[in-house]
C-alpha positions as CSV (number, residue, x, y, z in Angstrom):
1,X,0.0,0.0,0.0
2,X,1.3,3.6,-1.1
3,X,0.2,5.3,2.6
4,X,1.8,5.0,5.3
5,X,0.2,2.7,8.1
6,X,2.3,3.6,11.0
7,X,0.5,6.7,11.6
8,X,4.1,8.6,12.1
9,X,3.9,9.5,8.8
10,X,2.6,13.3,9.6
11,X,5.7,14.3,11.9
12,X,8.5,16.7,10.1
13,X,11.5,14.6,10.1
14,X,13.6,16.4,6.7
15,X,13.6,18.6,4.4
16,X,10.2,17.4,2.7
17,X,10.5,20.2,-0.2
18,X,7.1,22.7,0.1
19,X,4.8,20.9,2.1
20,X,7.1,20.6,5.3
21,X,8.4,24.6,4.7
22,X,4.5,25.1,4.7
23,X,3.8,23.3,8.1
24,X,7.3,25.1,9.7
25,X,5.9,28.8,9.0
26,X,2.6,27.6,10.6
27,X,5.0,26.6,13.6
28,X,6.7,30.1,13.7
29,X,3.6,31.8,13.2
30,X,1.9,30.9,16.6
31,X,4.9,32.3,17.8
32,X,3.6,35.7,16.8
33,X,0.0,35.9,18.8
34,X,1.0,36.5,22.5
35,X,-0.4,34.1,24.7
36,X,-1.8,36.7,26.7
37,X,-3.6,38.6,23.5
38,X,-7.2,39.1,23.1
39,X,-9.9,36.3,22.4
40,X,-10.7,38.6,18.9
41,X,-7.2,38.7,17.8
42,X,-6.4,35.5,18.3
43,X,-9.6,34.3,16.5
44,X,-8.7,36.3,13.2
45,X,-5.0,35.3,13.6
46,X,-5.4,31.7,14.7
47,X,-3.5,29.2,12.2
48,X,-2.2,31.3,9.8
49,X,0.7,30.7,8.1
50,X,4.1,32.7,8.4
51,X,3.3,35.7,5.8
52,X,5.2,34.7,2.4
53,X,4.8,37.8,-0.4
54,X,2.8,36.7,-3.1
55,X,0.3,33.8,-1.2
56,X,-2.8,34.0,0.4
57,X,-3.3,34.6,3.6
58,X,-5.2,31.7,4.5
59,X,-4.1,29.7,1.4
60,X,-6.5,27.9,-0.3
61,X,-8.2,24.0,0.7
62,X,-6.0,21.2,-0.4
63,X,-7.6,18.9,-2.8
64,X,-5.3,15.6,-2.8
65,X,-5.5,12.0,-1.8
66,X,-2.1,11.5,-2.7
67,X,1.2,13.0,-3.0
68,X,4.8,13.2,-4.7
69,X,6.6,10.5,-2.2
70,X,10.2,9.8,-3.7
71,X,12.6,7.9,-1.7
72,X,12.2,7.8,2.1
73,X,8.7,9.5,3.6
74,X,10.1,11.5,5.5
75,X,7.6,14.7,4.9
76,X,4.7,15.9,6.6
77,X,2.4,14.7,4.2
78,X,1.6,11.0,2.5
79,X,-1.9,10.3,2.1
80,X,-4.9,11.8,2.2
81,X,-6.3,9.6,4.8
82,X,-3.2,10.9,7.0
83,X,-2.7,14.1,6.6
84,X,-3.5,17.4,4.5
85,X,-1.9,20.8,4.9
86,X,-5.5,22.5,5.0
87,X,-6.5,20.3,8.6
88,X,-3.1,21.5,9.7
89,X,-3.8,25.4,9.4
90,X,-7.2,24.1,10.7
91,X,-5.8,22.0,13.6
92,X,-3.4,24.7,14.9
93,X,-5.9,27.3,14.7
94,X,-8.4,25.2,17.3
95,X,-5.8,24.3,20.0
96,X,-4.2,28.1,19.9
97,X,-8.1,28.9,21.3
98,X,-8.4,25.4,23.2
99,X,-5.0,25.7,24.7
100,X,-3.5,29.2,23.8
101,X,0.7,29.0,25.2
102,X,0.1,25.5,26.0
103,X,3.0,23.2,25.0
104,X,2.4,19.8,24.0
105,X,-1.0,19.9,22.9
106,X,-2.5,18.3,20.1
107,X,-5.5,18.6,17.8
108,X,-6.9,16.5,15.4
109,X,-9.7,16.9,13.4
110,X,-12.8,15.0,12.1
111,X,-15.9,14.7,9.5
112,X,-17.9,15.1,12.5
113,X,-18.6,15.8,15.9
114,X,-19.5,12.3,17.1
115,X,-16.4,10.7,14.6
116,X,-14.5,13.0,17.6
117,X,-16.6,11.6,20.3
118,X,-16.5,8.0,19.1
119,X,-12.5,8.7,18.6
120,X,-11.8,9.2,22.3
121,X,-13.9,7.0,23.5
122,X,-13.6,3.7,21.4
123,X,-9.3,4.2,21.6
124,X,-9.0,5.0,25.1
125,X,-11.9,1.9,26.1
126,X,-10.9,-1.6,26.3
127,X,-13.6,-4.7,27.3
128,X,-13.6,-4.9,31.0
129,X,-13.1,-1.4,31.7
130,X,-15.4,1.4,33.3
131,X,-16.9,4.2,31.6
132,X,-19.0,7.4,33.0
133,X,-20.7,8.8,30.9
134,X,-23.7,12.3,32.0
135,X,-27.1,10.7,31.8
136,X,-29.1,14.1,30.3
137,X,-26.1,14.5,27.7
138,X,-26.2,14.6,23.7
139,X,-29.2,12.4,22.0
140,X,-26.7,10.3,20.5
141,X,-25.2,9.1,23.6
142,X,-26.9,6.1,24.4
143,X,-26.4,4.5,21.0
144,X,-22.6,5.2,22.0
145,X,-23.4,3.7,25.2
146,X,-25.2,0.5,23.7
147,X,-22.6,0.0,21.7
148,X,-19.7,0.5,24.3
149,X,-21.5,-2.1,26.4
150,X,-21.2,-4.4,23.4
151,X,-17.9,-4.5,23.6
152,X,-18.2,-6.1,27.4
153,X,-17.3,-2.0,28.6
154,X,-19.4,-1.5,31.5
155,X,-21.0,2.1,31.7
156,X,-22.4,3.8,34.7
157,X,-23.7,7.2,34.3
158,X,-25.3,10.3,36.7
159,X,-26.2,13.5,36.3
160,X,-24.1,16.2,35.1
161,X,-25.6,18.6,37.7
162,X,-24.9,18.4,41.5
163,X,-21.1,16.8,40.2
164,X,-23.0,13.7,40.4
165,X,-20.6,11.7,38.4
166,X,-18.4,11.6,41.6
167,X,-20.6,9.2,43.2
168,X,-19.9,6.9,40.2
169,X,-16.5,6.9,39.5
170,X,-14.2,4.7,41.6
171,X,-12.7,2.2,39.4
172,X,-13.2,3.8,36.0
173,X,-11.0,3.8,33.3
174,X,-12.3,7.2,31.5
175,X,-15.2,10.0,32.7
176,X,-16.9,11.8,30.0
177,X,-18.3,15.1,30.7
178,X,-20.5,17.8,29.2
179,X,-21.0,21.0,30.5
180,X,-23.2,22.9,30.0
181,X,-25.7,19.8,29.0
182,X,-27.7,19.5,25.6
183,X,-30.2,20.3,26.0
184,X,-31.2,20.9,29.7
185,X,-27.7,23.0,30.2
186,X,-26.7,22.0,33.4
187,X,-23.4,22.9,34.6
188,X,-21.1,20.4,36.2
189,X,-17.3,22.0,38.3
190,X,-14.9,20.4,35.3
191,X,-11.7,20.9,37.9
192,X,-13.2,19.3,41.0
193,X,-14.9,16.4,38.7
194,X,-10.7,16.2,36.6
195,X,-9.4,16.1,40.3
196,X,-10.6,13.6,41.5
197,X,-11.4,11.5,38.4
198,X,-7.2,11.7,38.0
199,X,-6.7,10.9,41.8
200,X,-8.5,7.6,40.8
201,X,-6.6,6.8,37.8
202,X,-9.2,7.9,35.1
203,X,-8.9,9.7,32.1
204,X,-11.5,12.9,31.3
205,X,-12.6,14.2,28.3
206,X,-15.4,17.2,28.4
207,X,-17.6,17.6,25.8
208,X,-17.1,21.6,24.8
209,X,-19.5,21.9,22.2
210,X,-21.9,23.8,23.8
211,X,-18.9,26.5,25.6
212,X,-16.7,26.5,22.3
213,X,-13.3,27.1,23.4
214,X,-14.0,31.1,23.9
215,X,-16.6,30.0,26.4
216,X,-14.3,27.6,28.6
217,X,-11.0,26.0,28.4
218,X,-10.9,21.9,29.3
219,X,-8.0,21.6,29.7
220,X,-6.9,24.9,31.6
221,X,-9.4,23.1,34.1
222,X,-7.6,20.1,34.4
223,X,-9.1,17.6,31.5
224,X,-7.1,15.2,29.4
225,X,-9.6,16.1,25.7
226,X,-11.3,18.9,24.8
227,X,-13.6,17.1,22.5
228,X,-16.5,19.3,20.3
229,X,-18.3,19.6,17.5
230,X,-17.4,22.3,14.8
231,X,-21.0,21.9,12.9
232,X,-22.0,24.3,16.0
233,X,-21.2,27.6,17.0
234,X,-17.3,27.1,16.1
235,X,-17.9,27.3,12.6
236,X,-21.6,29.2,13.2
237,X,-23.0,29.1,9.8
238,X,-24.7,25.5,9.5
239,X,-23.1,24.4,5.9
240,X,-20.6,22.1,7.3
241,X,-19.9,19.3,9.7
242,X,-17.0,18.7,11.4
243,X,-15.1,17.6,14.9
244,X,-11.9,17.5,16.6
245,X,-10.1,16.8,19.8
246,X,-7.2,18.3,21.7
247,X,-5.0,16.6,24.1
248,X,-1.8,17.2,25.6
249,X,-1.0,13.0,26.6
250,X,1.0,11.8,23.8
251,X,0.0,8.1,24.2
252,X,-3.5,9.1,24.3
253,X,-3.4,11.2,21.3
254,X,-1.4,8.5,19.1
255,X,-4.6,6.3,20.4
256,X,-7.0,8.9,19.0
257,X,-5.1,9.3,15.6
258,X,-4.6,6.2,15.1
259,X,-8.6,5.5,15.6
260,X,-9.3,7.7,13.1
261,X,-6.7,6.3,10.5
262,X,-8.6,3.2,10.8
263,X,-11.9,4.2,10.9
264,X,-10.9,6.7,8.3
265,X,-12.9,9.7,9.9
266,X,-11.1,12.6,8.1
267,X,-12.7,16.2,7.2
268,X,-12.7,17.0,3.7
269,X,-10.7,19.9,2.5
270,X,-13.7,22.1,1.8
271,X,-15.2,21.6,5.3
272,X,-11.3,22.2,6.7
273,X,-10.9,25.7,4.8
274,X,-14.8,26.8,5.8
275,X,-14.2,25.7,9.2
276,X,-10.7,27.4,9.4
277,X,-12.4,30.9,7.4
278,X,-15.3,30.7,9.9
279,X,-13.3,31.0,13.1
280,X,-12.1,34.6,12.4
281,X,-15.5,35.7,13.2
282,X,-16.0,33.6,16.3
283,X,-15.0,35.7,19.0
284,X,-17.9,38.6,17.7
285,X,-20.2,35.9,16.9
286,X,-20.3,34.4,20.3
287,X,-20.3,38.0,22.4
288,X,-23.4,38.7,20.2
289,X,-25.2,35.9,21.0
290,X,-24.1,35.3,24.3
291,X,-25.7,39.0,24.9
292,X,-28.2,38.5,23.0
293,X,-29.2,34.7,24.7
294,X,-29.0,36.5,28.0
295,X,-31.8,39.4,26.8
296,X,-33.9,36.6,25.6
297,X,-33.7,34.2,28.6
298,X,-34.8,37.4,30.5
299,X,-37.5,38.5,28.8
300,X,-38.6,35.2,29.3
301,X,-38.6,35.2,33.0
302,X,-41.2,37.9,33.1
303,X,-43.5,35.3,31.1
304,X,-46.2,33.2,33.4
305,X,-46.9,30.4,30.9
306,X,-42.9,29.3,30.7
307,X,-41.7,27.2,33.6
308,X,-37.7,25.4,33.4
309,X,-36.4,28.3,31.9
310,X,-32.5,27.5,31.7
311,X,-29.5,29.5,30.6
312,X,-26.4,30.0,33.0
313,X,-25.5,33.0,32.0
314,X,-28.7,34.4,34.1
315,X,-28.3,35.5,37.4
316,X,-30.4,33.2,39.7
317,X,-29.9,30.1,37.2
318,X,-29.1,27.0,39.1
319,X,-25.8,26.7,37.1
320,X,-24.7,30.2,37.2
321,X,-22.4,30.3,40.2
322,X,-20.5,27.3,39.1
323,X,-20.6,28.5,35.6
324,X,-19.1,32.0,36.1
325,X,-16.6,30.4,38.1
326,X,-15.3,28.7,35.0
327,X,-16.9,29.7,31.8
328,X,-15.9,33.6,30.2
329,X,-19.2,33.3,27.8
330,X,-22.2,31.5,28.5
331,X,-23.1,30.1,25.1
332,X,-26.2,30.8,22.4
333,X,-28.4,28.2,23.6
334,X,-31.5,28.9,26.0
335,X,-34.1,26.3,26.9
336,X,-37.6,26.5,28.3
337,X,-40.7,24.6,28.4
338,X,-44.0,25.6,27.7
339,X,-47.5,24.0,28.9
340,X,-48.4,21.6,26.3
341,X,-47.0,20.0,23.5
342,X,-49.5,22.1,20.9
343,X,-49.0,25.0,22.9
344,X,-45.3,24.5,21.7
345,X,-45.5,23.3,18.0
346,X,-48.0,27.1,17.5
347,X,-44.9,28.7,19.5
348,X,-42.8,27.5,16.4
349,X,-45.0,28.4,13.8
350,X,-45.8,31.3,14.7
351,X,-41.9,32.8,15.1
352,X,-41.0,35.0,12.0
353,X,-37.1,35.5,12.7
354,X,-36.0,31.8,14.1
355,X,-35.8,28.6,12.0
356,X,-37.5,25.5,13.3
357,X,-34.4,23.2,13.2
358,X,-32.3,21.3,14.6
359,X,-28.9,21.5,15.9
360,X,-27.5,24.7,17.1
361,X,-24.9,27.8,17.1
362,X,-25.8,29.4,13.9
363,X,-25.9,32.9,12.8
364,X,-29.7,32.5,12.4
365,X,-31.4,31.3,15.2
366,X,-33.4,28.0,15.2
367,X,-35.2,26.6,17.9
368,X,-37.2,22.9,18.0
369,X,-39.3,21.0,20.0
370,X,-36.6,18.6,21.5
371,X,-38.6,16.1,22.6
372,X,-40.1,14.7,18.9
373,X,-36.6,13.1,18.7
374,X,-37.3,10.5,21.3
375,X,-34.4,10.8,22.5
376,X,-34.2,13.2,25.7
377,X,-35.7,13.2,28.6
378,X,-37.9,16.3,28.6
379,X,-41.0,17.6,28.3
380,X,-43.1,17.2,25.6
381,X,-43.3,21.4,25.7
382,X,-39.5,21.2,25.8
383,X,-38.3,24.1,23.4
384,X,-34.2,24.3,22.8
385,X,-33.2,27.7,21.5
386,X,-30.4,28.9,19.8
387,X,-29.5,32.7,19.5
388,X,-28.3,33.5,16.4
389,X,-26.9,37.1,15.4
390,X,-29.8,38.9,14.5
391,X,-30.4,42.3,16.1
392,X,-31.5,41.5,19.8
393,X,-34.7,44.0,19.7
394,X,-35.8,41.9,17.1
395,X,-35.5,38.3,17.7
396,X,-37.0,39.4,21.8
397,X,-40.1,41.1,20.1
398,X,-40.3,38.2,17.4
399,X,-39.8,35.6,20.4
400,X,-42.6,37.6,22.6
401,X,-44.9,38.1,19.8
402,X,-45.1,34.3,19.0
403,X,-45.7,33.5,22.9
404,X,-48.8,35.8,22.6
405,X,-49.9,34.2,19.0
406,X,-49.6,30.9,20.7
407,X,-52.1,31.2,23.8
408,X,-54.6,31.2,21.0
């Protein structure tokens, strides 16, 4: 086989012509954003390569599934299912926001969020041993759960709030946490929860989908894998999919690589240069939602027919003393319920400004009635909504206006 199936192939060892002078004035560049500089310039500078006279700034995606390979590999790049210089611009630009003047940290990227998840888990996770995983996490979890427990992995899981996985964690092998939750967002204390999870011998990867890494750092906090979805607010604009992890344990990241060479969960170039083009904006995106989440989630508190309204980032929110101890931004994402599940479906219909979709993080908001799924455990008047960027005066009045068309 042409590709190299040692999964060292990626690492600079020579002179490997342009492709390894590319990845080196990536490496220098980082060197130019101060680890103390601001979450906006560090967005619009994140990844880019060394300035060369002539070239793009952020040069263009990477079409290849192959390339020139005389003699020796000793290059940066292989095969497409290893490498490509567009997930490296990509890669470095994620951990200088997941770690910023962190050393040793690593980033991988993926098609999609759960290829990240399913990279952390399924590598790390060996029959016999003990995973925790948050019982009101991401729909998809209990097919992961299902089909960790096929593979003789025995899985306890709790709560995330309360720190609730603490009363489940002595003898396990790896702890999974999300915080805040999707979609009840409940906010768990990531560096008590890594503490003792380490003092036991476990592994912990948090789930920071939700935060993005402008909203909380993992593994500032103490966790082994920052582990998220792009599709979401990262890349904000709902054309791609994508997912990645960070690490800073070597052995564990050659585990996660490695799972994804076999598996072959790789981003395509396209969704690697969006994704990378995208982030520049992320640091206004997620102030202006994050502002704009918190004017909804109280203009919603003054309303008698919504009950569970949830958003941390409001004062008097059950999270938000453990979430402004550790989150800088509270995220797009507001939930409530409302009485009845036709009560909630005219709520939908009747909004102007906010797409009835799923998922979440976009520039235009969407919001759903979570429970159709099947999946979560909510009310059937369960409404998840996500802020987009639209002018907040707007999207309130739009938001209020269909509460009022509903009662009907």
């Amino acid at each position: 086989m042409s590709e190299s199936e040692t999964g060292d192939a990626h690492r600079v060892t020579g002179d490997a012509g342009p492709a390894a002078g590319a990845a080196g004035r990536v490496a220098r560049a980082v060197d130019q954003v101060a680890a103390d500089a601001g979450d906006g310039t560090r967005a619009v500078r994140a990844g880019l390569p060394e300035p060369a006279k002539y070239e793009p700034a952020l040069p263009g995606p990477v079409f290849a599934a192959h390339y020139h390979l005389p003699g020796e590999p000793t290059g940066p790049y292989t095969y497409g299912r290893d490498e490509n210089p567009t997930w490296t611009l990509l890669e470095r630009a994620v951990g200088e926001l997941e770690a910023p003047g962190q050393d040793g940290v690593e980033t991988l990227a993926f098609a999609s969020g759960m290829a990240a998840v399913s990279a952390v888990l399924f590598s790390q996770l060996r029959a016999g041993d003990i995973c925790v995983l948050p019982d009101d996490g991401y729909q998809a979890l209990p097919l992961v759960r299902a089909q960790l427990e096929a593979y003789g992995i025995e899985v306890r899981t709790a709560p995330t709030g309360g720190d609730a996985q603490l009363d489940v964690l002595d003898g396990a092998k790896l702890l999974w946490i999300e915080t805040p939750s999707n979609p009840g967002l409940d906010v768990c204390d990531i560096r008590r929860l890594a503490e003792a999870a380490h003092t036991r011998g476990a592994l912990v990867a948090v789930d920071n989908t939700l935060a993005t890494p402008l909203g909380q750092r993992p593994l500032e906090l103490g966790a082994d894998f920052a582990v998220a979805s792009g599709t979401k607010q990262l890349t904000g604009h709902g054309d791609i999919l994508l997912g990645y992890v960070v690490g800073r344990n070597p052995e564990a990241m050659a585990a996660v690589r490695r799972w994804r060479k076999i598996v072959g969960a790789v981003p395509g170039p396209m969704e690697a240069w969006l994704a990378h083009r995208s982030i520049a904006t992320l640091q206004m995106r997620v102030d202006r939602q994050s502002a704009t989440a918190l004017a909804v989630a109280e203009a919603l508190r003054e309303r008698p027919e919504v009950t569970g309204l949830r958003y941390p980032g409001l004062p008097g929110d059950p999270a938000h003393k453990i979430a402004a101890q550790q989150m800088r931004r509270f995220g797009c994402v507001v939930s409530f319920t409302l009485p009845t599940r036709a009560r909630a479906d005219r709520f939908l219909d009747a909004l102007r400004l906010v797409d009835d979709a799923t998922s979440f993080g976009g520039v235009r908001s969407t919001a759903e009635r979570r429970g159709r799924w099947g999946g979560d455990a909510v009310p059937e008047g369960f409404i998840r909504l996500s802020v987009g960027a639209e002018d907040p005066e707007d999207l309130v009045a739009d938001v209020l206006r269909a509460l009022d068309a509903s009662a009907a």
